[in-house]
Structures are given as C-alpha cells and as structure tokens.
DOBA-478885 format. One line per field, with one value per residue (C-alpha): residue number from 1; residue in three letters; x, y, z. Coordinates in nm, 2 decimals, padded with zeros to 4 digits. Layout:
BEGIN
k = NUM / ...
r = ALA / ...
x = X / ...
y = Y / ...
z = Z / ...
//
This chain:
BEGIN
k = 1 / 2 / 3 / 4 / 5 / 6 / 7 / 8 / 9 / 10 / 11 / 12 / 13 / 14 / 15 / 16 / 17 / 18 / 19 / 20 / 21 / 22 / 23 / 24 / 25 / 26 / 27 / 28 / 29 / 30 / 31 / 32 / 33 / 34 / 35 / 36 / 37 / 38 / 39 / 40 / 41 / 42 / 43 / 44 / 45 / 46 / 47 / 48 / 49 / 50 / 51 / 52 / 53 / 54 / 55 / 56 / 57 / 58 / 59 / 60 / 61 / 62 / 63 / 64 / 65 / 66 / 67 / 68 / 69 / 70 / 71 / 72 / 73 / 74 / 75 / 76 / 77 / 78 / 79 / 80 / 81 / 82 / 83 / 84 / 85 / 86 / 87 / 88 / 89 / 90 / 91 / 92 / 93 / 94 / 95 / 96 / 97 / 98 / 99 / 100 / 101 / 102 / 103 / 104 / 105 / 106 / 107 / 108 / 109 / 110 / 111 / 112 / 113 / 114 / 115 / 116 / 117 / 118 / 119 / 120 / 121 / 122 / 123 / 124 / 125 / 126 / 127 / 128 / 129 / 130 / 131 / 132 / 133 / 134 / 135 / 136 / 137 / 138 / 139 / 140 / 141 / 142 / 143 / 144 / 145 / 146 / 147 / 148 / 149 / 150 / 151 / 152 / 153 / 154 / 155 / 156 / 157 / 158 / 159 / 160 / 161 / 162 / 163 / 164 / 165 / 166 / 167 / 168 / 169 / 170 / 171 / 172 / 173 / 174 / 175 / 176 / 177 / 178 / 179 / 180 / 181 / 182 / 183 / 184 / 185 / 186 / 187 / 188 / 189 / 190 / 191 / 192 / 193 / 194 / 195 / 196 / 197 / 198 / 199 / 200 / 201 / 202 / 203 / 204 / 205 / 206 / 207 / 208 / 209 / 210 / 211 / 212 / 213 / 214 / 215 / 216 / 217 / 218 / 219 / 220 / 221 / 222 / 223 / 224 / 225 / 226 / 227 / 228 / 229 / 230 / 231 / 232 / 233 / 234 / 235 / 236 / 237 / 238 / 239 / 240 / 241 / 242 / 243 / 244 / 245 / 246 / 247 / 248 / 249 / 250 / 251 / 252 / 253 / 254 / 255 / 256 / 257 / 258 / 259 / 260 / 261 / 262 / 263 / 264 / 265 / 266 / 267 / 268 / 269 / 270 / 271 / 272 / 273 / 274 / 275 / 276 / 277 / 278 / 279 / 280 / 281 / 282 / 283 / 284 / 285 / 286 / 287 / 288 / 289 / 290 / 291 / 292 / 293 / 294 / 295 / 296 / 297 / 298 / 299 / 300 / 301 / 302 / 303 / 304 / 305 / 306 / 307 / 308 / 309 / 310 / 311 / 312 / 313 / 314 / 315 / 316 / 317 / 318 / 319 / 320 / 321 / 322 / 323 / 324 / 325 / 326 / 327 / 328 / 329 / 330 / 331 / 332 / 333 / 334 / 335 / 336 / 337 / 338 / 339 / 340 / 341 / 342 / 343 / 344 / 345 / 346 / 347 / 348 / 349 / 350 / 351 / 352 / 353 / 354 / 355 / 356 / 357 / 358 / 359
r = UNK / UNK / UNK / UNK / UNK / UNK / UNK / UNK / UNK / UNK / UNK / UNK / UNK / UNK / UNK / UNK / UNK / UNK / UNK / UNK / UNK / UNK / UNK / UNK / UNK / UNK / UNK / UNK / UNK / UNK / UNK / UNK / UNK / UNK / UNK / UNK / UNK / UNK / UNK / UNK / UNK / UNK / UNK / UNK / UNK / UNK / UNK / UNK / UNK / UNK / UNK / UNK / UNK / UNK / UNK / UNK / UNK / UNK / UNK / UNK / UNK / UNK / UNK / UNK / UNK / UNK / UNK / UNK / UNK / UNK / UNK / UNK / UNK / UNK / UNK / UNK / UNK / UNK / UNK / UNK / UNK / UNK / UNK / UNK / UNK / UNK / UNK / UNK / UNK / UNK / UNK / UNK / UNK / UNK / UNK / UNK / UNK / UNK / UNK / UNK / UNK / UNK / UNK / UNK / UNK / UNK / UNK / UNK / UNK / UNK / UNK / UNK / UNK / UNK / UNK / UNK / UNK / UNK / UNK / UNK / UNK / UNK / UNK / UNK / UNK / UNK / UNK / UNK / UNK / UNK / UNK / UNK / UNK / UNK / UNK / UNK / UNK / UNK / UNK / UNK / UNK / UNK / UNK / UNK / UNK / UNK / UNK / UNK / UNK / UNK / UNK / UNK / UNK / UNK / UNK / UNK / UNK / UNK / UNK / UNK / UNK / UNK / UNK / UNK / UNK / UNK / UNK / UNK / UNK / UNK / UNK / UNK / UNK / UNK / UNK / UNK / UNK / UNK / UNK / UNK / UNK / UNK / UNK / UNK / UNK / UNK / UNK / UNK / UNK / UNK / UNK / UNK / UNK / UNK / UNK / UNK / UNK / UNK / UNK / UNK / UNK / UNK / UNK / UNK / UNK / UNK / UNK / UNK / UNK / UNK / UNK / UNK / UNK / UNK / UNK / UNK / UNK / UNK / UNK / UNK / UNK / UNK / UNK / UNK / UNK / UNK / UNK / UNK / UNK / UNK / UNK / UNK / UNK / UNK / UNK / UNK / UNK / UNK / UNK / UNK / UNK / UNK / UNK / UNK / UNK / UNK / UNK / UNK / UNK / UNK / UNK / UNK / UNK / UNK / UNK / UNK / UNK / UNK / UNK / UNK / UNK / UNK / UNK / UNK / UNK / UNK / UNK / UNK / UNK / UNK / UNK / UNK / UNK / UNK / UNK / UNK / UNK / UNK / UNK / UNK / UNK / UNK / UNK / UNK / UNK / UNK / UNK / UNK / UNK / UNK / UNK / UNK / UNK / UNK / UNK / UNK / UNK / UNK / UNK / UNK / UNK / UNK / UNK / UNK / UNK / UNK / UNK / UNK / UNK / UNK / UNK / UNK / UNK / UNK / UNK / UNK / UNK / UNK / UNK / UNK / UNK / UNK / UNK / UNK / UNK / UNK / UNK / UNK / UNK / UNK / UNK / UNK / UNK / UNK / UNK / UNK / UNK / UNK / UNK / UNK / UNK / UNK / UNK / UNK / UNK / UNK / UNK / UNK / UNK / UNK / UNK / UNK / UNK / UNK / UNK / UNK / UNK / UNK / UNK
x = -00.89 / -01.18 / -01.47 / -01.59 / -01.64 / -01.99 / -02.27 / -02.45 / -02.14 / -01.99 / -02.34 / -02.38 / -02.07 / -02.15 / -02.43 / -02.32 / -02.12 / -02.41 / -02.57 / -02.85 / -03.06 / -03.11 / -03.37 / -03.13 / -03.40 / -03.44 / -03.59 / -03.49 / -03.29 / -02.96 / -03.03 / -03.08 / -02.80 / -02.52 / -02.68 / -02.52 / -02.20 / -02.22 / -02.25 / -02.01 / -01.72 / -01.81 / -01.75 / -01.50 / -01.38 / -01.44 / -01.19 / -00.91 / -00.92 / -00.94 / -00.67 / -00.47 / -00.51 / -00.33 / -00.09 / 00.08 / 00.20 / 00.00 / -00.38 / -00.26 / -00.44 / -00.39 / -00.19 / -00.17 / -00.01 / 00.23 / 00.38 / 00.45 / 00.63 / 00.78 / 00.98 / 01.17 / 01.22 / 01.00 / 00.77 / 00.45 / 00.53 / 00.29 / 00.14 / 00.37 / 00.25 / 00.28 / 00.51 / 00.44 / 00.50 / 00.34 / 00.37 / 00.32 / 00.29 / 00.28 / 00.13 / 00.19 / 00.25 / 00.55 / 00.74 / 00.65 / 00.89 / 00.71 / 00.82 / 00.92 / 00.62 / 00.34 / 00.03 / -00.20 / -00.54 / -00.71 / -01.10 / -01.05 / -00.66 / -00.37 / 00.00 / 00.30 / 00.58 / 00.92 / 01.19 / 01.25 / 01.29 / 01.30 / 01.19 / 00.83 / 00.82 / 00.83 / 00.80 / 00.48 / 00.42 / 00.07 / -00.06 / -00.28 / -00.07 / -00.17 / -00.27 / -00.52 / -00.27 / -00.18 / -00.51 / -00.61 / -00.48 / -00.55 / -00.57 / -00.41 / -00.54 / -00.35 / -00.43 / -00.24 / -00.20 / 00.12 / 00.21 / 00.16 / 00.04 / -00.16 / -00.22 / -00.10 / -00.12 / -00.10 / 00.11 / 00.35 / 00.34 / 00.71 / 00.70 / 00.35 / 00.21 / 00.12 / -00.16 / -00.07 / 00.10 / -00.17 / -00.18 / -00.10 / 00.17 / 00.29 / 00.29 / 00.43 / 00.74 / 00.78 / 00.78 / 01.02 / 01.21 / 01.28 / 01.30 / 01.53 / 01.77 / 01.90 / 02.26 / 02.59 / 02.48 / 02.28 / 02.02 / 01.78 / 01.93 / 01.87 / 01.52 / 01.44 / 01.65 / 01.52 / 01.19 / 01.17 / 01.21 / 00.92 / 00.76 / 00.88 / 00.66 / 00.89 / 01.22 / 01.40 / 01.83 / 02.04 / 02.39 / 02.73 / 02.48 / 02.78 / 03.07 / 03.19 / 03.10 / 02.81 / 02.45 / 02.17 / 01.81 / 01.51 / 01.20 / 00.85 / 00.65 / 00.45 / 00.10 / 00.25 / 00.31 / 00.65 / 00.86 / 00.94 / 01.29 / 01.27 / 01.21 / 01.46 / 01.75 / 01.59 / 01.64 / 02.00 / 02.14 / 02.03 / 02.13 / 02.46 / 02.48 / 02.63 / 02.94 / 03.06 / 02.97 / 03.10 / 03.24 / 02.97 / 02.86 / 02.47 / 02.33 / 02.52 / 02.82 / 03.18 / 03.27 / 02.93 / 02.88 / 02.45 / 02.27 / 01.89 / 01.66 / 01.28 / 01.04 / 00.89 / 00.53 / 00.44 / 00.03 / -00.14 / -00.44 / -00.69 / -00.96 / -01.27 / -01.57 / -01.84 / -02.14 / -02.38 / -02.76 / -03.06 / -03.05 / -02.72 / -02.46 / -02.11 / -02.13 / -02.27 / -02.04 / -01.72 / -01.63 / -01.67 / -01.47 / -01.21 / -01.20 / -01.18 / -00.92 / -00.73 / -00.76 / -00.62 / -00.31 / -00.29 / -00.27 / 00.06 / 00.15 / 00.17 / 00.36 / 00.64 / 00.89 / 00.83 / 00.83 / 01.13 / 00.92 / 00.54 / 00.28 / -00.07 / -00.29 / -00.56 / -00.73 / -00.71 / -00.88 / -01.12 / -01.22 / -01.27 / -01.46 / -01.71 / -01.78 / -01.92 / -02.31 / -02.41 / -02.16 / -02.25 / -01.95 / -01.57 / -01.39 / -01.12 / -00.97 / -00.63 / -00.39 / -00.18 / -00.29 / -00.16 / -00.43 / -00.17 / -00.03 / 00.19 / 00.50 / 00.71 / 01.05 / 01.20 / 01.17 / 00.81 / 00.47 / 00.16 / -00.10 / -00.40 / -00.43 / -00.78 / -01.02 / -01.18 / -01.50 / -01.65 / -02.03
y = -02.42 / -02.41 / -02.42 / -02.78 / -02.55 / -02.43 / -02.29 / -02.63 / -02.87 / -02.69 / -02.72 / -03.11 / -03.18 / -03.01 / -03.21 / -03.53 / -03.46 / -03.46 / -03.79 / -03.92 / -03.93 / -03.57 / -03.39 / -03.22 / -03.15 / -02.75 / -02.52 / -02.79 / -02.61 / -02.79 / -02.69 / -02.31 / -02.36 / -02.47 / -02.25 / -01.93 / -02.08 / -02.25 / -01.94 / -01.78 / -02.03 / -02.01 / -01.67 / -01.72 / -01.97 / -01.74 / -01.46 / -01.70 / -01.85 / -01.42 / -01.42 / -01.74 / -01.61 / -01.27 / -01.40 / -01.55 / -01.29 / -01.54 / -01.46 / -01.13 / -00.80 / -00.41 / -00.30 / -00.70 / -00.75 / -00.43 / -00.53 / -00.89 / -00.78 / -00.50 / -00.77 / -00.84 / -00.46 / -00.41 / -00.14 / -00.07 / 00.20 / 00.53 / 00.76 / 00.99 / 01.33 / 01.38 / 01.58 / 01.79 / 02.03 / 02.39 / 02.65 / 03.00 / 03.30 / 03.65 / 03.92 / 03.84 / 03.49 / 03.52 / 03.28 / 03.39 / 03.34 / 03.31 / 03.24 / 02.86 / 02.83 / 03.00 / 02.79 / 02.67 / 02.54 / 02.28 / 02.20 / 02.07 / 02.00 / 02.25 / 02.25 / 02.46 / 02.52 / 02.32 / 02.38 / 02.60 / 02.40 / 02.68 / 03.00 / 03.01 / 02.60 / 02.48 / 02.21 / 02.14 / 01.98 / 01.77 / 01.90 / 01.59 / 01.20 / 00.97 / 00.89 / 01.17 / 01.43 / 01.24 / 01.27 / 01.66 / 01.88 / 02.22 / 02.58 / 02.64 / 02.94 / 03.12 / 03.10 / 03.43 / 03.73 / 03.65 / 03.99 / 03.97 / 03.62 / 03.56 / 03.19 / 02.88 / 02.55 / 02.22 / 01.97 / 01.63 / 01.42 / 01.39 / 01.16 / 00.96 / 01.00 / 00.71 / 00.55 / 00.38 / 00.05 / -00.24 / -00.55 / -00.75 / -00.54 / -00.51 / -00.91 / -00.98 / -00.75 / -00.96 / -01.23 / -01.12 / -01.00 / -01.35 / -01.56 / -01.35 / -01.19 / -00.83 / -00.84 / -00.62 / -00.52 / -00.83 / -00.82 / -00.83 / -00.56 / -00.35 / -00.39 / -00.34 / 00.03 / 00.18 / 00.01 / 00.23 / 00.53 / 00.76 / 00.71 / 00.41 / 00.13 / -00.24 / -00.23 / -00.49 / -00.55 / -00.65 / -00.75 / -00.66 / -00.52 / -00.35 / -00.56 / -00.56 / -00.38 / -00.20 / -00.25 / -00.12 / -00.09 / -00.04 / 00.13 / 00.15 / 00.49 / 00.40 / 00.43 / 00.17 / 00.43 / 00.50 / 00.74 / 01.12 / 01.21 / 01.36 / 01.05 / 00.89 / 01.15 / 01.12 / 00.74 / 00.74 / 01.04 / 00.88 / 00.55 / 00.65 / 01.01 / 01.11 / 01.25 / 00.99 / 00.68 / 00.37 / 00.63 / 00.48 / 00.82 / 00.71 / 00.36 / 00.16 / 00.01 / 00.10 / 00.01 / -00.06 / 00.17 / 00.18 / 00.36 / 00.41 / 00.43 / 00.38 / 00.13 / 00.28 / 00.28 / 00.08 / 00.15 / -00.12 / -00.07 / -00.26 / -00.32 / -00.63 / -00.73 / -00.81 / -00.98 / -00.75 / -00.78 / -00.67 / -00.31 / -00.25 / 00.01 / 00.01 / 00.36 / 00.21 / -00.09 / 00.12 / 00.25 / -00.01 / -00.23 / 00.02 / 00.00 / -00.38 / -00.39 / -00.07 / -00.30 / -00.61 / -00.39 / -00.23 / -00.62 / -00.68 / -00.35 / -00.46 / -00.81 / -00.61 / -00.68 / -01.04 / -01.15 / -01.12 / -00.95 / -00.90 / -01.05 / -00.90 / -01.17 / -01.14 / -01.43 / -01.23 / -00.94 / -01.15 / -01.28 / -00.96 / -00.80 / -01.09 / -01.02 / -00.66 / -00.64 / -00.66 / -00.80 / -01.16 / -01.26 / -01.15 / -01.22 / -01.13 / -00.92 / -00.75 / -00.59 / -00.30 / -00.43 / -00.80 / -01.10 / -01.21 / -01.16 / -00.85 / -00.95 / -00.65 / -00.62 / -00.68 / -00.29 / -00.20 / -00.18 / -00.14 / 00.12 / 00.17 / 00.28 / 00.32 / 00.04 / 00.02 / -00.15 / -00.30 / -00.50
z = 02.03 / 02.31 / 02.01 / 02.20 / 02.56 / 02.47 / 02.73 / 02.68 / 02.64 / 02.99 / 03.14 / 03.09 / 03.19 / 03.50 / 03.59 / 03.52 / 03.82 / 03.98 / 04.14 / 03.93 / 04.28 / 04.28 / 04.04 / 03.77 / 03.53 / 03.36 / 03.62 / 03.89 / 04.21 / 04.08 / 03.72 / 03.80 / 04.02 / 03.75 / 03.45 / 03.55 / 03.65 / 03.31 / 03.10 / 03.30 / 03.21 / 02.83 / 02.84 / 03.01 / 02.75 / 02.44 / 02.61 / 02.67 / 02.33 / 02.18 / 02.39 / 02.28 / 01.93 / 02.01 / 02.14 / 01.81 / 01.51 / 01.26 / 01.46 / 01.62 / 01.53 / 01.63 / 01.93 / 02.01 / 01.68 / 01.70 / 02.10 / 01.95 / 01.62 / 01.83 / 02.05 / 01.74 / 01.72 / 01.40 / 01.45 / 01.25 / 01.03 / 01.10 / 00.87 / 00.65 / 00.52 / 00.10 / -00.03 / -00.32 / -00.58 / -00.57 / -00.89 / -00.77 / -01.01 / -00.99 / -01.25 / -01.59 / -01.53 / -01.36 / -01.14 / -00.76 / -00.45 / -00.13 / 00.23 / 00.37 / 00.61 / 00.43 / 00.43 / 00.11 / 00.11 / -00.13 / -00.10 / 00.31 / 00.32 / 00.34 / 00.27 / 00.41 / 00.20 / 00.30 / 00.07 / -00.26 / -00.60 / -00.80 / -00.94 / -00.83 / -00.72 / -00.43 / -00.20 / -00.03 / 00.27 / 00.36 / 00.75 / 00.73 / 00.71 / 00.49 / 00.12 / 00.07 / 00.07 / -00.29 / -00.42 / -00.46 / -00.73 / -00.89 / -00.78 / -00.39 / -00.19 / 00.05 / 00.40 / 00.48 / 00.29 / 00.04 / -00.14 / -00.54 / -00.55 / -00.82 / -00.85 / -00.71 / -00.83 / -00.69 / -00.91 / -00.91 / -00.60 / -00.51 / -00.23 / -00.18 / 00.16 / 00.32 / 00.56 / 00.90 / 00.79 / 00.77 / 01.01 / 00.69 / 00.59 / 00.96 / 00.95 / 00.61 / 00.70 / 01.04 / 00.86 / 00.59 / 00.90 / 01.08 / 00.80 / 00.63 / 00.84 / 00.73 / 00.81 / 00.64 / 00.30 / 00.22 / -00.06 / 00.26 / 00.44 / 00.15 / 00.10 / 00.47 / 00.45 / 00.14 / 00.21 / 00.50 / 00.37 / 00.33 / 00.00 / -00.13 / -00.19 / -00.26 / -00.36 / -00.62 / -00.53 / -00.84 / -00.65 / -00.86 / -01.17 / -01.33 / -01.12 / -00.77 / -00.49 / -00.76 / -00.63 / -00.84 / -00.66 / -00.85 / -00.67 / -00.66 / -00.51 / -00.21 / -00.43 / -00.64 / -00.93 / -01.08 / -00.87 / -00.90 / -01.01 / -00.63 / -00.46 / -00.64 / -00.54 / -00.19 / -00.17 / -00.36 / -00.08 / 00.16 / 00.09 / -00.11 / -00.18 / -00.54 / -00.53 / -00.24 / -00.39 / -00.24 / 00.10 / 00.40 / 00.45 / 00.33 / 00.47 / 00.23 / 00.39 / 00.31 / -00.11 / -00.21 / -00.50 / -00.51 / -00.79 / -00.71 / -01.01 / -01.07 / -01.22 / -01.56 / -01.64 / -01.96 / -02.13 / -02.12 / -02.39 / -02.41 / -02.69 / -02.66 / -02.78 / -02.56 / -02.60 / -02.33 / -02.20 / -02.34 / -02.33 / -02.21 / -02.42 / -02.45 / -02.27 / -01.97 / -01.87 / -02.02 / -01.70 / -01.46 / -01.72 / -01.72 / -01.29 / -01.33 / -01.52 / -01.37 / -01.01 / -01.20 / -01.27 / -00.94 / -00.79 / -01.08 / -00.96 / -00.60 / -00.69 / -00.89 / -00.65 / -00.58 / -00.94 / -01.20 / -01.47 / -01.46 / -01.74 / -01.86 / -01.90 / -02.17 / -01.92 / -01.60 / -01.84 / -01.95 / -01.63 / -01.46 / -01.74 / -01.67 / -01.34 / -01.47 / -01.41 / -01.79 / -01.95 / -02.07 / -02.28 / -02.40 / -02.71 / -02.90 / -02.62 / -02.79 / -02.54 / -02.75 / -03.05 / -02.97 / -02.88 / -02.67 / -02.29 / -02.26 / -02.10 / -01.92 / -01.84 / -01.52 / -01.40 / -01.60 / -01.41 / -01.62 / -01.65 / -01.74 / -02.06 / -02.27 / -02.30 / -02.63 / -02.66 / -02.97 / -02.97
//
C-alpha cells in the first residue's frame, strides 16, 4: 500500500517544499538537514504498511494471525502427542503386563504407558508433541527397572501426533469457519467436531446415507494415512458412542444416528520406461522417482476430502518423473498394469506401491 513512500521519493517531496532561493543541493545545510528526517519516515512507512498487512486474516502471520482468527473464537490448534501401540514380553515370549505410568525409550524419544489393550499391549503415550512421535519404531527400553521384561516393541500408530497447526491451515479453517457457518448438525458442523479431534486429518459427511436421521462420516488420520481401528472407535464414542446411537450423549445432536468409518488405502504401482542420460542407471534415479511420485500421492492424499473421488493421473506421473536429475524422457507409464488414469472410489486414498523401471 505505501510501496511509492521511498527514502528518495519522501526526500524530494520534502525539498520541493523548500524555496528554490535557498541551496538544496546533496551535502547542502538544507539537504543534510531533511536526509535523516527522510529516512526516518520511510521506516517509518515500511512498519505501518507490516502492520496494515497484519491486520487482515488474508496477509496476517503468527501470533498476529492467531489474535485475529481468535476474535471469531477459532483457535490455532497446538501440538498433540502420538499415541501408540507397545508389545511387551516376558521369558519365553510371553505376553508381559506392566504398570500404567512406566516409561519407554526409543533412540531420543520416550513413551509412558496410558491404558491396557490387552495381554502384554498397551497404549503408549509420546512425552514430546508433534509428528515425530509417528515416525520411530522398533525395540523400546525401559527407563526404570520393570520386573521380567524381556523385550518391548514399538508398533501401530493409533492416533497420529500432530505439529502446531500451520498459518495456512489456521487460515483455511477461518475461512471455512465464516463462509460456512457450523450450526445444529449441519454437514459443516460435523466437519468442524470430528475435525477437531486429536488425530484426524479431513473428514467427508454423507447426510441420510442409510435414511433419516443416519449420518455416515468417513475419516482420514492426521498424517493423511488410513486410520487405526482405534482412532476410529475414538472418533465414533465421542461423536456417537455405540450402544446409544442417535441418544445426544456424544457431539451428535439428539436422533442423528452417525457411524464413523475410515478411508481405505488402495496400491498404486507403478511401472515406466525412461529414456535417461549418459551414464545414468535405473538403480540410480529409482529412488528419487519413487519420492516424486510418493509426494504426488501425498498432495491427492491431502485433497481427499474436497473432491468426490480422487484420480491418478499417468500425466501428473509423468511430469514429476521429469523433473528427476537424469531422467530425459517417459513413456509408456502403466499404473497397476493399466496405461490409463486410476480412478478411486469416493472413500480410497492411494499409496505408494513399487515403481518398476524399464530402459
């Protein structure tokens, strides 16, 4: 808004104020005069039009962003700690109780046991929020003495952790917000409530799916992955516990019988030819073609809930795999099997499968 209000632009205008009697030349007494008052004001200039910016949810960033979105009582969502599965055996391979509260370590992150699932499995609380608390997996160690423990294991992510909710994210839901009020069991009013539970990614609503007052919601895990079977009884107590369907004792209002199921991964394999540089192997492009590809997903992944089904595009494949450092050209790109786009159903996500390369 104030790019014209430079150092220079401020300064002329300053002396052309001045009467063209007196010496306004650089390095005159008027000159060196105005100059600092000059740079001053575009400074001053610059701040006021940060300022301007963060003032509007569109330009707005950080803490600036979170006050303005908070004034329509939408919060930025913090980081949640994963929740995971341990397997903990005793001699001869036996199932292992241990106490709620004992603590497990993993390379530089630990866990403490929550909740029993059952015989020797358990759930495992993250001491660290965020997504890393997904990522580890393998042998746990005790951090105190846990009488005839043997092993331990780290397994299934149950409920994703997540990172500290993104100024994008933050703004897209504000958005979402105003434009589309949540109000009485609206489709809206679902996806805000089970959207905001810990774990869940997007959410799709499908209104009267098996008659009236029946409400089917179809999830996505917060690392865009299909959901544990313990998210998805998380999400459906919580929103309409089993047993009291249709009651009002979860979130879902009085009558509304909801039934809370996940989206199912479908393969996506991939076999190409490609035409590569002098010197370059299949070996040596396979895995960056496989990332290129695996991100292309991740993006469909991400879009699930905004689009009725989801298509695999041979194109999109093709176009990624060029952008790999050796790779020169792509033909006859087949996606299981099929030279044509893989079109999903309105509750599958792809995966990445394996990538098969042929010169």
């Amino acid at each position: 808004m104030f790019e014209h209000m430079t150092y220079d632009f401020i300064l002329q205008r300053m002396l052309d104020r001045v009467s063209d009697d007196l010496d306004k030349r650089e390095g005159s007494i008027i000159y060196d005069a105005l100059a600092p008052a000059a740079a001053e004001l575009a400074q001053l200039y610059i701040d006021l039009d940060i300022n301007y910016n963060l003032s509007y949810a569109d330009s707005a960033a950080g803490d600036f962003l979170s006050r303005r979105t908070a004034e329509f009582g939408i919060n930025r969502r913090a980081a949640t700690k994963a929740i995971r599965q341990g397997l903990f055996f005793g001699s001869g391979a036996a199932p292992l109780n241990v106490p709620i509260g004992s603590r497990y370590a993993i390379e530089d992150l630990s866990y403490i046991v929550v909740a029993q699932i059952s015989a020797g499995a358990y759930r495992l609380e993250c001491e660290v929020a965020g997504v890393v608390g997904n990522q580890k997996f393998g042998d746990l160690l005790p951090i105190t003495s846990i009488p005839g423990l043997v092993s331990a294991e780290l397994t299934d992510v149950l409920v994703p952790g997540e990172d500290e909710e993104t100024d994008d994210a933050l703004r897209a839901r504000f958005y979402t917000a105003v434009n589309e009020p949540a109000f009485g069991g609206n489709v809206a009013d679902y996806k805000k409530k089970i959207n905001a539970i810990s774990g869940v990614g997007a959410t799709k609503v499908y209104p009267a799916w098996a008659g009236g007052g029946t409400v089917k919601c179809t999830i996505i895990a917060a690392d865009w992955s299909p959901p544990s079977p313990a998210l998805i009884n998380d999400v459906q107590t919580e929103i309409d516990p089993t047993g009291n369907s249709g009651q009002g004792i979860g979130l879902a209002p009085i009558g509304h019988e909801v039934t809370i199921t996940g989206v199912s991964g479908v393969a996506v394999n991939v076999e190409t030819t490609l035409t590569l540089a002098s010197g370059v192997t299949p070996g040596q492009v396979q895995a960056d073609v496989a990332a290129v590809i695996d991100a292309y997903l991740l993006e469909l992944r991400q879009d699930w809930a905004n689009q009725q089904q989801l298509i695999v595009r041979t194109a999109q494949i093709d176009a990624r795999m060029l952008t790999v450092q050796g790779v020169e050209d792509v033909a006859d790109t087949e996606i299981n099997g099929v030279a044509a786009n893989l079109t999903l159903a309105a509750d599958e996500i792809p995966e990445l499968g394996t990538v098969t390369i042929n010169e």
